[in-house]
C-alpha positions in Angstrom: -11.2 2.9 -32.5 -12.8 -0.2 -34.4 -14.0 -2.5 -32.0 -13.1 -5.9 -32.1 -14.3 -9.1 -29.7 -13.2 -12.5 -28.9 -14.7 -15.6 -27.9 -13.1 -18.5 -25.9 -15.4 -21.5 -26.5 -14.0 -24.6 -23.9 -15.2 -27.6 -25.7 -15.3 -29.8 -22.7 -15.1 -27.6 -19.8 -15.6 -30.0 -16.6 -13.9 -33.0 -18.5 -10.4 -30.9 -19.4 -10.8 -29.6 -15.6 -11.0 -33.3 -14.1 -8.2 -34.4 -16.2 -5.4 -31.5 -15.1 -6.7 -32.5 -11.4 -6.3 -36.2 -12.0 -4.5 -37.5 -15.1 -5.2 -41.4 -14.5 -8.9 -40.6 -16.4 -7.2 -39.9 -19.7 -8.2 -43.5 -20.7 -11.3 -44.0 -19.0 -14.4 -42.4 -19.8 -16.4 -40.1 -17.7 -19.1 -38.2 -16.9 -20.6 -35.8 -14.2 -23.9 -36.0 -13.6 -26.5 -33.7 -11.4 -30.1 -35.1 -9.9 -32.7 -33.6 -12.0 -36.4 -34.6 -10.5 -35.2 -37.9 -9.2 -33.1 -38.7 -11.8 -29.2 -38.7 -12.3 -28.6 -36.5 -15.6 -25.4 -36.2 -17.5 -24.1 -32.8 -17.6 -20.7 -32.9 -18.7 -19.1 -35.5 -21.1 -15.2 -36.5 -21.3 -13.8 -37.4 -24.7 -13.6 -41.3 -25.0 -17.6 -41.1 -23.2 -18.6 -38.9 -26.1 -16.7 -41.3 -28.9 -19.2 -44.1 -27.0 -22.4 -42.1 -27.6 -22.7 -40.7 -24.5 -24.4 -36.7 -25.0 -25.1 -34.2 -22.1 -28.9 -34.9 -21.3 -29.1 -38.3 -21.2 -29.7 -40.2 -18.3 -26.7 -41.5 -16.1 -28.5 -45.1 -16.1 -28.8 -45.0 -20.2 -25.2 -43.9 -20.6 -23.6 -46.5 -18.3 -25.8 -49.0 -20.7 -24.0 -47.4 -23.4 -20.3 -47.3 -22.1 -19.5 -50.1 -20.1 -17.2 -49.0 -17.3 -18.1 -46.0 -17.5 -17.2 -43.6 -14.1 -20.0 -41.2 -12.9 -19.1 -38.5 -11.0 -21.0 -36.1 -8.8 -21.6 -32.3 -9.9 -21.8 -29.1 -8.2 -24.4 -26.4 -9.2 -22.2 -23.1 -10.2 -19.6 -25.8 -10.7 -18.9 -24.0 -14.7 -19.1 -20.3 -13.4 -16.3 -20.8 -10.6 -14.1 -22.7 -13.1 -14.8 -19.6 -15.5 -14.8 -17.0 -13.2 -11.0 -18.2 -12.5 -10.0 -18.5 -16.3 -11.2 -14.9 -16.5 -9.1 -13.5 -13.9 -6.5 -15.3 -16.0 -7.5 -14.0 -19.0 -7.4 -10.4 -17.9 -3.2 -10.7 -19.0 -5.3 -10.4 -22.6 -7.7 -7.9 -22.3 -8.8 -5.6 -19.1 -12.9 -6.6 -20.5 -13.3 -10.1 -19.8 -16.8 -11.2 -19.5 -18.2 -14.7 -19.2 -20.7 -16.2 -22.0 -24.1 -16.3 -20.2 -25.5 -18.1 -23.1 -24.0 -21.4 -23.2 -21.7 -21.2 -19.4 -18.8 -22.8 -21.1 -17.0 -19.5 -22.7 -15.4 -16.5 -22.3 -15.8 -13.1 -23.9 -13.1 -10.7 -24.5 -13.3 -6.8 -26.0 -9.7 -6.4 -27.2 -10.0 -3.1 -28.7 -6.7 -2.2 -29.0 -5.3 -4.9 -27.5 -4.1 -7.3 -30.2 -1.3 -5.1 -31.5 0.6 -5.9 -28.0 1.3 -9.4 -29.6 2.0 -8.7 -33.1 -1.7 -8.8 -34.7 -4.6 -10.7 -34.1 -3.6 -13.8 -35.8 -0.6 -14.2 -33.1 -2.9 -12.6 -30.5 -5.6 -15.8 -30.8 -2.2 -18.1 -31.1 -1.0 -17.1 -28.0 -4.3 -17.6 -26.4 -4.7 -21.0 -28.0 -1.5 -22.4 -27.3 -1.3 -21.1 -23.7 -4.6 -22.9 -22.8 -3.7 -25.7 -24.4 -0.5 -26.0 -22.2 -2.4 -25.9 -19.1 -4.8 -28.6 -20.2 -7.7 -27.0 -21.8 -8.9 -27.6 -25.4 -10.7 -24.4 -27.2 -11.7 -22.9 -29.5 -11.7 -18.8 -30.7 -12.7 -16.2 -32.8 -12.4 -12.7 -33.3 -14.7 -10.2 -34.7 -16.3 -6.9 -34.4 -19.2 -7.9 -32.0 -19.8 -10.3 -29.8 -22.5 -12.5 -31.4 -20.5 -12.7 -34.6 -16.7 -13.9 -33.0 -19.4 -16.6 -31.0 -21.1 -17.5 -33.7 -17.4 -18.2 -35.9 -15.8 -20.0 -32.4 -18.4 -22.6 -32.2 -19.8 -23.3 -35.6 -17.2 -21.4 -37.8 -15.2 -24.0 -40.3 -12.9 -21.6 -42.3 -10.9 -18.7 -40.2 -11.5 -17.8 -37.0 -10.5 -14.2 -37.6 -13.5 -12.3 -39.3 -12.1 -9.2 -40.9 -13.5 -5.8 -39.5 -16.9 -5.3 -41.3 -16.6 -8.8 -42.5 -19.1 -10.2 -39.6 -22.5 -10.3 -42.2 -20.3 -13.0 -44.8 -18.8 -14.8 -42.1 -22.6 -15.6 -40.4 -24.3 -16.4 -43.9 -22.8 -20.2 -44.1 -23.7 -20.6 -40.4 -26.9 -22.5 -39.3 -29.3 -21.0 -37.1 -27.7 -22.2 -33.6 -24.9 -19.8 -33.9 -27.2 -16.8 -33.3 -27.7 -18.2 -29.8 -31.3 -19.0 -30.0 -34.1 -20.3 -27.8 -34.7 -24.3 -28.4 -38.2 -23.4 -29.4 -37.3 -20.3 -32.1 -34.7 -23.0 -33.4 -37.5 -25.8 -33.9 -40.2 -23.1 -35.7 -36.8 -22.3 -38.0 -36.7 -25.8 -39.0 -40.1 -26.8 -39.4 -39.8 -23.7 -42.0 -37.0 -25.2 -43.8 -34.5 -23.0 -42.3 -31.0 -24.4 -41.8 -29.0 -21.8 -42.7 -28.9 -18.0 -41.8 -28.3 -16.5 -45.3 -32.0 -18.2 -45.9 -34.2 -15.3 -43.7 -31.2 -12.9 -42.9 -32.5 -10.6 -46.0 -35.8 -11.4 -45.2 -38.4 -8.1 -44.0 -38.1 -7.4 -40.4 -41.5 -7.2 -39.7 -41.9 -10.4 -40.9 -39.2 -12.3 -38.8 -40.5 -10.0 -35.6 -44.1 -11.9 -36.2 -43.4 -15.2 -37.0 -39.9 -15.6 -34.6 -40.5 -12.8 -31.7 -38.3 -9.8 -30.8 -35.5 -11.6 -29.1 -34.7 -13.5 -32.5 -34.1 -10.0 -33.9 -31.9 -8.9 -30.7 -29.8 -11.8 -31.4 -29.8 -11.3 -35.0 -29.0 -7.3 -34.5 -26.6 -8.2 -32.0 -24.2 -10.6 -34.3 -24.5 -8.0 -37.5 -24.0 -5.1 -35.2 -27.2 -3.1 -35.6 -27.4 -3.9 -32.2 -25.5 -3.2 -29.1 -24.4 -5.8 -26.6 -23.0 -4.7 -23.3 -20.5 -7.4 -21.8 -20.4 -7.6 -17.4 -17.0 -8.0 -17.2 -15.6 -9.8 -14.1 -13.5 -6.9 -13.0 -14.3 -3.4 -13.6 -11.5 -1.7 -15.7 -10.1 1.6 -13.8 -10.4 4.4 -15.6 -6.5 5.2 -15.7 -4.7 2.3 -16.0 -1.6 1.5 -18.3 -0.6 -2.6 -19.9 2.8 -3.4 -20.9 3.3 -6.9 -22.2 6.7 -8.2 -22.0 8.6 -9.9 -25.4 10.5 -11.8 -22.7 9.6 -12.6 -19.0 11.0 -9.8 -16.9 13.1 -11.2 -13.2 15.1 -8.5 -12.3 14.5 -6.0 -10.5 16.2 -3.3 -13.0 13.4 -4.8 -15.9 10.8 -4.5 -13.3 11.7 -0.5 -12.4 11.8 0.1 -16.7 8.6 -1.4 -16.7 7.6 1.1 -14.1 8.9 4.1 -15.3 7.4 3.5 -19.1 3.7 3.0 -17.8 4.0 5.9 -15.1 5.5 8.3 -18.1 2.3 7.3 -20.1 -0.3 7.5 -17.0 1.0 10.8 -15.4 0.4 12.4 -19.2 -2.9 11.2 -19.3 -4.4 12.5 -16.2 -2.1 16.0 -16.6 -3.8 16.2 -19.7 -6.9 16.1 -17.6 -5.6 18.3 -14.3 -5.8 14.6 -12.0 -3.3 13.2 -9.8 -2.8 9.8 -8.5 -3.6 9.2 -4.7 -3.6 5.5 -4.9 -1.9 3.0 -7.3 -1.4 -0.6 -7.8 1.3 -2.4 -9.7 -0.2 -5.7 -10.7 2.4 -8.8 -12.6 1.4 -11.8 -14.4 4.0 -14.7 -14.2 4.1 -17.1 -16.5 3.1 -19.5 -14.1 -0.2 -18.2 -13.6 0.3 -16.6 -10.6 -0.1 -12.8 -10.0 1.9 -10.4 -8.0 1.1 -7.1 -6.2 2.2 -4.1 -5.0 0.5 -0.4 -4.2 0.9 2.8 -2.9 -0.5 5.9 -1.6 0.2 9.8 -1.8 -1.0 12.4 0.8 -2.3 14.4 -1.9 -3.2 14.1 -5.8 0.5 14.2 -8.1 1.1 13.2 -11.3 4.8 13.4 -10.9 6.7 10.8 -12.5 10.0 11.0 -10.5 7.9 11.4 -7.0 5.1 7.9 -8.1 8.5 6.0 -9.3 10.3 6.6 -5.3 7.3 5.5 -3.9 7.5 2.2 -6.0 10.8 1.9 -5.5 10.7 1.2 -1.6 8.1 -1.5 -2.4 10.1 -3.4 -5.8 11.7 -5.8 -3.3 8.0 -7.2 -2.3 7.5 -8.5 -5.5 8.3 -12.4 -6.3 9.0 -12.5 -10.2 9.6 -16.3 -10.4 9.9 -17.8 -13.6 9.4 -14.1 -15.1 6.5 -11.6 -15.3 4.6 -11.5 -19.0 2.5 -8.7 -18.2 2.2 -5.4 -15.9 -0.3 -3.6 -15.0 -0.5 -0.2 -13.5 -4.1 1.0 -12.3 -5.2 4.2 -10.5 -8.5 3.6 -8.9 -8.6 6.5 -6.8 -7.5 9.9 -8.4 -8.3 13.7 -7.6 -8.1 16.8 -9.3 -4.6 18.3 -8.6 -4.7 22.0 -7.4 -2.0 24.0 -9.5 -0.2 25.5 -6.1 0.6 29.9 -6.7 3.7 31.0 -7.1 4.8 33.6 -4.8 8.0 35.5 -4.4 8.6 35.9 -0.7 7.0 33.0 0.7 8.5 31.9 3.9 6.3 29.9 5.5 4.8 27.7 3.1 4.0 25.3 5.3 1.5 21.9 4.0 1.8 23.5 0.5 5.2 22.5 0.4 5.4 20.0 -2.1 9.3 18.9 -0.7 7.2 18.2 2.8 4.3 16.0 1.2 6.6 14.1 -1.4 8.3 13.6 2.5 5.7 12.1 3.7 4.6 9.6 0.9 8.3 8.3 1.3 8.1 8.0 5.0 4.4 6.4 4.9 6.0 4.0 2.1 8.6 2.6 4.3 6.5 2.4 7.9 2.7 2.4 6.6 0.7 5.0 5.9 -1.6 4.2 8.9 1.1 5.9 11.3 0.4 9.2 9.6 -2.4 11.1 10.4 -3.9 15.2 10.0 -6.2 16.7 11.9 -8.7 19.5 11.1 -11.5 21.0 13.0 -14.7 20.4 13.0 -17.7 23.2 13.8 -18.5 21.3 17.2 -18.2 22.4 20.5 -18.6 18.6 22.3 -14.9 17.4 22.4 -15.2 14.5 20.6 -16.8 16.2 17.5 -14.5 18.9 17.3 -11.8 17.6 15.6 -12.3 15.4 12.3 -9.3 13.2 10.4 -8.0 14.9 6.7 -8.0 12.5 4.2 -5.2 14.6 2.5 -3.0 16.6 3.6 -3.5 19.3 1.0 -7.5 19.6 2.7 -8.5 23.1 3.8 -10.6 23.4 6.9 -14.1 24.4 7.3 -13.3 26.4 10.4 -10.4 27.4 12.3 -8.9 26.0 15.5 -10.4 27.6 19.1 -8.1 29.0 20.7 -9.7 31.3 23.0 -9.8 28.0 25.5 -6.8 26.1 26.3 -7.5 22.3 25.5 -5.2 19.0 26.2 -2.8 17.8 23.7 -3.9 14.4 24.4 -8.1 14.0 23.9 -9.1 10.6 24.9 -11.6 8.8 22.2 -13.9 8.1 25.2 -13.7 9.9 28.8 -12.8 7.3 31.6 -14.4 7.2 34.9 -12.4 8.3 38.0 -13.2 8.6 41.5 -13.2 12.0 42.9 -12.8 13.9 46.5 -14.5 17.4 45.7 -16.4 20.2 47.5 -20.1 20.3 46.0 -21.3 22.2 44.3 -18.9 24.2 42.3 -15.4 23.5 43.9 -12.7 21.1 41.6 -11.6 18.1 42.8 -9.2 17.8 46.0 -7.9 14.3 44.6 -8.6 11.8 42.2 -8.1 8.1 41.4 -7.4 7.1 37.8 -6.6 3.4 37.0 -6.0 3.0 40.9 -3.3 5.7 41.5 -4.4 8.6 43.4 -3.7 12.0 42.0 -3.5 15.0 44.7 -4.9 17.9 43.6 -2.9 21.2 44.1 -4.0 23.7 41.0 -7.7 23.9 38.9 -9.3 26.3 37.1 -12.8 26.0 35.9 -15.7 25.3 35.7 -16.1 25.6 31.7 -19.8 24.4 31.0 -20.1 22.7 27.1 -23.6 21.4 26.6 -24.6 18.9 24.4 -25.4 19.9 21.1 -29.2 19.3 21.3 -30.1 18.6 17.0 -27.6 15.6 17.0 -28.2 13.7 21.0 -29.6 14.5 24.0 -28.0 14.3 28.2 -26.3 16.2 30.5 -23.9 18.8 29.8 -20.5 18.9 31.1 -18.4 20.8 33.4 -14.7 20.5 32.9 -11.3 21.6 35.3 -8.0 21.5 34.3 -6.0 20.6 37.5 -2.9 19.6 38.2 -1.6 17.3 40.6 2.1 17.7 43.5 3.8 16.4 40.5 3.0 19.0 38.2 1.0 16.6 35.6 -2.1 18.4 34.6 -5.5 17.0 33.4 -8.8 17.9 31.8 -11.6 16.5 34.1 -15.0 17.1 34.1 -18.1 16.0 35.9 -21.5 14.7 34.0 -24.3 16.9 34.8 -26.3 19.3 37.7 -24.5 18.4 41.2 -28.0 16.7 42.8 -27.9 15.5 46.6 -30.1 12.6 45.9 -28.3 10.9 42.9 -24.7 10.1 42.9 -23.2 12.2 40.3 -19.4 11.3 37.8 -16.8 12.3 37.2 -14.7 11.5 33.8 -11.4 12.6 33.0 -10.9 13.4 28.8 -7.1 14.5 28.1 -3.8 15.5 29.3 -1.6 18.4 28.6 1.5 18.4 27.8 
């Protein structure tokens, strides 16, 4: 697939920003301004500041001797990163690679490989962009072409076409002067003490020759916007690797649109990862409204699917959650966490089939859809012997243990996270409990059996070992108890109870 890139250059960043937060400004001129070493410095310029002469750099006091009445305001450090930080989550409607321009902190960078067709081409693709940043208050500027260096380089000193045909990129940079290669002030000023102020003047130039007189990173930059070299772009969110896009011709607000729009991206995500033996085990249904806003909604599966008809039920309890106000533009359907889906056998007189039924974990999913998948929970054994290590959660329910269930012990149906303390009536040293008290009701001991000794497992803690009774009490409830330890006449010794049975 060809690669293509886009740059977003805002002209006046902070200045468009201040004005959709307060309109009255749009006839006075402004600037924001940052202490530098004592002094106030202008950082940002509005538009009727910069038609006085007033320039980022100068000094606050110089500028206001320039523009009478004109309003300082106070900056922030990181002030440009927030603001394009936020248009980049926006901008992720566009293009799941959105990275912001390090170079300059007033741009954006997009990969939109095979993105543009979505919108009807590139040249509709950019108008889109354009047009829908203009309407919320922000003037720019864009470019698209096959690396990153080369649409940047077009955005911000381009003056034919901001669309660079594929290959195009080396015609396109000739005309440009050297600042569009995004170079150091002091490369720029050796550059034109040489004479020069354009880059078809030293881009055919021997390599070795630029490398000495310019340094390496004039030749990264150089390489970079030609495409002999690569540049990686940080993008703000990480793409997933299965996800599915479908752009809307018109904004979608009913809930029959919104479960088409379902059923076309699961149909294209469940043959992906079939082709590639995964199922989904989590999945989120992001929407873009027109209004800037974003909507969400996701689900889980007890064990890997790529099931169509099963994924679109488990949406379907969860459509009403979404709030498509004006109209959703865009969906997105991601699946950050997938496994490998284990192709069940087929066997002819199976009667028990028990978790591998399919019918009882497509049961679940519905059933953890509708109360929360927190109320469901599997247990498997662990190779412990101390109670509390004995038993581990499944995090599916397809999991196969390590080891099987003891059952040459009885133990409660009810184990306690943590034993509780009780008080106890026994005969020392052996004998089980006469009574007990437990959460100040007293508990008469009729029935016991026991001691079982478990010690401690001695490579993971160290302490006493443990000697539980299962008793039960004149009204036939029965208890795991145990006491902590060697009975000893000279120190007090405890008794904790762990479970119940049933």
């Amino acid at each position: 697939m060809q690669r293509r890139f886009v740059s977003i250059w805002f002209r006046q960043l902070l200045a468009d920003w201040q004005l959709i937060r307060r309109p009255e400004l749009v006839e006075v001129p402004f600037v924001f301004a940052a202490p530098d070493h004592g002094r106030m410095m202008v950082t940002a310029v509005s538009p009727l500041a910069f038609g006085s002469g007033v320039e980022a750099g100068m000094r606050a006091a110089d500028a206001k001797a320039i523009c009478p009445g004109l309003e300082v305001l106070d900056d922030k450090p990181g002030r440009p990163r927030n603001l394009l930080r936020r248009l980049g989550e926006w901008c992720v409607r566009y293009s799941p690679i959105v990275a912001i321009d390090e170079f300059g902190m007033d741009g954006l960078l997009l990969d939109v490989s095979g993105c543009t067709h979505l919108w009807g081409g590139e040249r509709e693709y950019l108008k889109e962009i354009v047009s829908r940043l203009k309407h919320k208050g922000y003037t720019v500027r864009v470019a698209i072409a096959d690396t990153p260096g080369a649409a940047w380089a077009v955005s911000h000193y381009g003056k034919v076409t901001p669309l660079v045909p594929a290959g195009g990129q080396s015609e396109a940079l000739l005309g440009l002067v050297p600042e569009a290669l995004r170079l150091e002030q002091p490369v720029l000023a050796r550059l034109r003490k040489l004479g020069f102020y354009q880059i078809k003047s030293f881009v055919s130039m021997p390599r070795s020759v630029l490398r000495r007189r310019f340094g390496g990173d004039f030749l990264l930059r150089l390489g970079q916007a030609l495409g002999s070299e690569a540049e990686a772009l940080v993008p703000l969110q990480v793409p997933v690797p299965f996800s599915e896009r479908l752009a809307c011709l018109e904004p979608i607000r009913t809930r029959t649109g919104i479960e088409i729009a379902i059923t076309n991206m699961l149909e294209s995500l469940c043959r992906r990862m079939q082709t590639e033996g995964k199922g989904l085990r989590t999945g989120v249904l992001t929407g873009h409204r027109i209004d800037g806003k974003v909507v969400q909604i996701a689900i889980g599966t007890s064990g890997a699917t790529h099931s169509v008809s099963h994924l679109f039920k488990l949406f379907q309890l969860k459509i009403d959650q979404i709030r498509p106000g004006l109209g959703i533009e865009l969906f997105v359907l991601d699946a950050p966490k997938v496994d490998a889906v284990e192709v069940p056998q087929e066997e002819m007189w199976t009667s028990r089939p028990g978790m591998d039924d399919q019918s009882v974990i497509r049961l679940l999913d519905r059933v953890a859809g509708k109360i929360g998948p927190q109320v469901i929970h599997r247990y498997l054994p662990a190779t412990c012997y101390w109670p509390e290590r004995a038993v581990l959660q499944a995090s599916s329910v397809i999991e196969k243990p390590a080891s099987e269930w003891r059952v040459e012990k009885p133990r409660p149906t009810e184990l306690l996270k943590r034993p509780d303390p009780i008080e106890v009536m026994a005969l020392i040293p052996d004998h089980p409990p006469a009574f007990f008290i437990y959460r100040g009701v007293r508990h008469q001991v009729v029935k016991a059996d026991g001691p079982e000794r478990i010690e401690r497992e001695w490579w993971l803690d160290s302490g006493e070992h443990r000697d539980y009774y299962q008793v039960e009490d004149d009204q036939g409830r029965r208890y795991w108890l145990f006491r902590s330890g060697h009975y000893n006449g000279d120190q007090k010794y405890k008794w904790f109870i762990h479970g119940f049975f049933a």
